[in-house]
N, C-alpha and C positions, 0 to 999 in steps of 0.2 A: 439319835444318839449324838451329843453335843464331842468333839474333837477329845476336850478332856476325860469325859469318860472314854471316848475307844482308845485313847492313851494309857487309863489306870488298867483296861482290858485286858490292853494285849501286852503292859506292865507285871500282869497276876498270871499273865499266860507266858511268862519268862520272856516276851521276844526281847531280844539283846539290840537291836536299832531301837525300841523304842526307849530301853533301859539309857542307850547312849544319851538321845535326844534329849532325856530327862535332865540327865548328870550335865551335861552340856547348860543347858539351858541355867539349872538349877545351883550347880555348886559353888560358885561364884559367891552369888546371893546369901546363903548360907553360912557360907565361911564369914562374911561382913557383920551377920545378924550375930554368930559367934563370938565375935573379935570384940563387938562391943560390950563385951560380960567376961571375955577369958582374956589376958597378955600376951600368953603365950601362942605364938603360931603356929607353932607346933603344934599345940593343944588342940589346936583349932581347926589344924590339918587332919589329925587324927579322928576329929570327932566328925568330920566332914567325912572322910571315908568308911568310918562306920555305919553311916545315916545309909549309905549307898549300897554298903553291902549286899547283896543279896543271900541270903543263905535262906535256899527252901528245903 
């Protein structure tokens, strides 16, 4: 099992250190890729936290 899948694993199995890891790593990234389509930062804040969300 290659790193990225034991991350989406234990991602589906709710652990919240690897949900961080992700967010960490990830939302940065995101928000840029955003930014380049939407003006607003807010906008883009917002859409960045919903991506994250977790709701199981």
């Amino acid at each position: 099992m290659t790193i990225g899948e034991l991350l989406l694993k234990r991602l589906v199995e709710n652990d919240e250190w690897v949900s961080e890891i992700i967010t960490d790593k990830y939302h940065i990234l995101l928000w840029k890729a955003c930014r380049k389509t939407k003006s607003e930062d807010a906008l883009c804040e917002q859409l960045v936290t919903q991506v994250f969300e977790c709701d199981t």
